[in-house]
N, C-alpha and C positions, 0 to 999 in steps of 0.2 A: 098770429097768422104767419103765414111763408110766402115768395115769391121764388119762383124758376125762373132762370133765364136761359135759354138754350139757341148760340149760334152756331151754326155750321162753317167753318174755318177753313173748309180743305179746296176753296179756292184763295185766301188768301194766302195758305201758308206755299202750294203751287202756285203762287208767284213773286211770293218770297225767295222759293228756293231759286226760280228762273233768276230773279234778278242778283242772286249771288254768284251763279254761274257763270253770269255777264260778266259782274265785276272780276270774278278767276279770269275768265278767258281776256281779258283787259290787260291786267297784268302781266300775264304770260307774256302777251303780244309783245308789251313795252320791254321785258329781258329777250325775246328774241330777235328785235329789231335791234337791240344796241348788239349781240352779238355775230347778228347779220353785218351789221357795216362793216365792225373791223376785222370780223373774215374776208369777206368780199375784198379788203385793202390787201390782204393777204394775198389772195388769188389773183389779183390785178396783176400783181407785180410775179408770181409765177408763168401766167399766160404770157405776160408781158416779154418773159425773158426765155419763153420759150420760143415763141415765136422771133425774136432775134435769132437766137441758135439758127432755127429753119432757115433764114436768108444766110448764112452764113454758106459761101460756094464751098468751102473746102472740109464741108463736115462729112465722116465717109459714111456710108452705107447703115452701117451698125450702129451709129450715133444720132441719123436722122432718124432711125426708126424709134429707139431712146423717148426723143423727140417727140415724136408723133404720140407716142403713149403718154408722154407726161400732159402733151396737149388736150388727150382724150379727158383722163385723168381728170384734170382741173375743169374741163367744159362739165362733167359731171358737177362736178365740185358747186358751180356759176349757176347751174340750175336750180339745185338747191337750195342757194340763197336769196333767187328769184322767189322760189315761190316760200321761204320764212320771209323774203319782204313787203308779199303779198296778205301772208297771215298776221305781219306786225304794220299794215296799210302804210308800206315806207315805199311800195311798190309806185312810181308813175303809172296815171292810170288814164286814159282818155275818153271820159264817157260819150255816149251819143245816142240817139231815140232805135231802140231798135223794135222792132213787129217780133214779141217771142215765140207767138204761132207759127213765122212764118221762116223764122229762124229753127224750131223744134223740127217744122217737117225738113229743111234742107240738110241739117244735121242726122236725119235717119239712116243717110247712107254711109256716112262718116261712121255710125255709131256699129252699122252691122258690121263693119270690117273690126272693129275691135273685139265684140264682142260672140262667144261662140257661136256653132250654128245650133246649136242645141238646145239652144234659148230665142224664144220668140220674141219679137217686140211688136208691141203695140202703140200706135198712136192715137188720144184720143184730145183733139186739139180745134172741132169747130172750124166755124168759116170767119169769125170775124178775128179782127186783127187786135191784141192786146200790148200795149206798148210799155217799155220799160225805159229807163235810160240806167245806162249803163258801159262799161268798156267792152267790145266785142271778144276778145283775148278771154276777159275772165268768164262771159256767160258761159263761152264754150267751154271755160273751166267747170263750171259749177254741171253743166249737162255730163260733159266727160268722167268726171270724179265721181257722182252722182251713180251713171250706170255702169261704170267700173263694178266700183262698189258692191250693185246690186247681183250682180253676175258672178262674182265672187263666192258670193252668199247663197248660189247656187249651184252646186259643182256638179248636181247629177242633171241639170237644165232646166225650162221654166217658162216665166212667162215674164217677161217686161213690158209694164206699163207706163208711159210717157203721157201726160193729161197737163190741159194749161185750162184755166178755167177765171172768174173773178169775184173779189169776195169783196163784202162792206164791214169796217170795222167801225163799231160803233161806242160807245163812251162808257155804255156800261158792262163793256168785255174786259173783266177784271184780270182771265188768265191769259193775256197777251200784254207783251210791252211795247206792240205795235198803237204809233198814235192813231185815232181818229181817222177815218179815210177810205177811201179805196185801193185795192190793191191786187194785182195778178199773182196768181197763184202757178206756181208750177209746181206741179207732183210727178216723182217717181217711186214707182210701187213693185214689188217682185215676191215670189212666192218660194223665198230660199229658206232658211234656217233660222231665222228672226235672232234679235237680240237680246240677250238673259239680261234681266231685271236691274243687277248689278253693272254690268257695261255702262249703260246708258248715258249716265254722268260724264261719262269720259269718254264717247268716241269724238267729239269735238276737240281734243286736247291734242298739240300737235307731240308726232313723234310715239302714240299711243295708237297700237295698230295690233289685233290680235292674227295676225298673218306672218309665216316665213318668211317672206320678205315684203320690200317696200319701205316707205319712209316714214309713214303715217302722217302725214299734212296732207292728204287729199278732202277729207273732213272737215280737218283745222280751215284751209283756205275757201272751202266752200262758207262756212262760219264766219271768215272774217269778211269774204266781200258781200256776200248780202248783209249782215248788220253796216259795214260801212256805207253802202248804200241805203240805207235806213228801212230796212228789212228783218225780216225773222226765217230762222228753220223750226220747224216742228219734225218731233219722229213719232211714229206708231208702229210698234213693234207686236208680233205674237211668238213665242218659240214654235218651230215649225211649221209656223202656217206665213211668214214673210214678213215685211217691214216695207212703209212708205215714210219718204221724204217728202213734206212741204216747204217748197221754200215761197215766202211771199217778200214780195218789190212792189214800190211805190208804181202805181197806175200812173202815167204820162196822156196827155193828150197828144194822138198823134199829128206830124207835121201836115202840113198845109202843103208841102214842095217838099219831094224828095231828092236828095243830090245825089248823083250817079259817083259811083267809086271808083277810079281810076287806077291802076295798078303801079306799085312803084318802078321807075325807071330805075335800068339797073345800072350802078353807080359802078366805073372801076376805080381799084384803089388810085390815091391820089397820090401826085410825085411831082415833088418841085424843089424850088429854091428860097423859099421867102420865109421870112422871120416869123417867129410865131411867137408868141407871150402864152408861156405854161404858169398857171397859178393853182397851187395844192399842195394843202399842209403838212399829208402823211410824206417822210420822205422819203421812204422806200419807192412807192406809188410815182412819186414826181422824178426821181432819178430811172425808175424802169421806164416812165411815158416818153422822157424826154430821151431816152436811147432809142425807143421805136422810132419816132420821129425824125430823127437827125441818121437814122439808117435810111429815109427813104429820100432824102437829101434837103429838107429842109432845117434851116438853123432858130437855134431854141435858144430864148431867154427863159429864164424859170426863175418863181419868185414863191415863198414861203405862204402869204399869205395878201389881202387883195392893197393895203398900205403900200 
């Protein structure tokens, strides 16, 4: 006699492949983070010494302006490594409960000014309030990157869809490597060019952008802060008929009391006399801070390291 055996594989081997993807984009993160610091040490000390020049009374005309361009120059530079610090989570990051619903609709007016008029947007976002915790800087990353993106992908115009909605993940959802739980779902969906079969694997990859210009981390950083937040993206793609983004976040129980925001007092720069203890090992970095410093009249002990 004979027996057959016959399983069906093609969710585990889809999730297989997700969780190598994870382990790539892992990696990557961990070489762009170490290459982020010690550029960043680099650029410190450029700003650094640019902005001395600036205070300098007797620089003339042609040399501040010099000046001014290097300073531009480099503030590019600083953003940049803002956001590889973001995609290698080296970024400071301050989470806190926010309502995404109520954050998507206040963000719609933000969003029309970026993107064309020839592109509609939609919100489909419900009355109740679905909360996330998270850092306010980055949601609006992930919103902004998100319908960039999608607008992009639309050149002759369209329709953008913005939808928050909530989903149960359960234990026998093999093809997620979301744990167990609840979770808010934000979706953005547009009806542009969709993406060919082959991309897909790598639009998550920083620095991997099939556009003329740009830097290609707007992807990457949406990628790294929902998984660091213990989240997922999903894409759905068709060629020419559009692509949605899922991104899902861990469901929060909202607060009990909300605390009012109070806007930062505006601080001017500070100038004085008094001793200051600089400690920091690069020592390019600790010889540029410590000439800021002691240009605005305070005196600087500086020490290699915290011994």
């Amino acid at each position: 006699g004979g027996v057959a055996l016959l399983e069906d594989l093609s969710e585990r081997r889809q999730l297989e492949e997700r969780m190598r993807e994870s382990q790539k984009m892992e990696a990557i993160g961990r070489l762009a983070g170490g290459i982020a610091h010690d550029f960043n040490n680099l650029l410190s000390v450029v700003i650094g010494l640019a902005d001395l020049l600036e205070l300098e009374g007797e620089l003339e005309a042609r040399g501040r302006e010099y000046v001014g361009d290097i300073q531009r120059v480099a503030q590019s530079g600083a953003e940049l490594v803002a956001k590889l610090m973001t995609f290698s989570r080296r970024q400071v990051v301050r989470p806190e409960l926010i309502d995404l619903v109520a954050r998507v609709r206040e963000s719609g007016s933000m969003l029309g000014r970026l993107i064309r008029e020839t592109i509609a947007i939609e919100l489909d976002t419900g009355d109740v309030g679905l909360w996330v915790e998270l850092d306010r800087s980055q949601l609006d990353q992930i919103l902004v990157n998100l319908c960039v993106n999608a607008a992009d992908a639309m050149v002759g115009g369209g329709r953008l869809t913005i939808a928050t909605s909530a989903r149960d993940v359960g234990e026998g959802e093999r093809t997620t490597l979301l744990e167990p739980g609840r979770y808010v779902c934000l979706s953005v969906r547009d009806t542009g060019a969709g993406i060919p079969e082959d991309l897909r694997s790598k639009i998550f990859e920083p620095f991997f952008t099939t556009k003329a210009s740009g830097t290609g981390l707007g992807l990457a950083n949406v990628y790294a802060i929902v998984t660091a937040a213990g989240g997922e993206v999903e894409v759905d793609s068709v060629v020419g008929e559009g692509t949605e983004f899922r991104v899902y976040l861990p469901m929060r129980v909202p607060p009990t009391r909300r605390r009012s925001r109070s806007g930062a007092a505006h601080q001017a720069v500070a100038r004085g006399s008094e001793r200051i203890l600089l400690v920091e090992d690069n020592d390019n970095v600790r010889r540029s801070t410590s000439r800021q410093l002691e240009a605005i009249g305070y005196r600087v002990e500086t020490a290699r390291d915290g011994v």
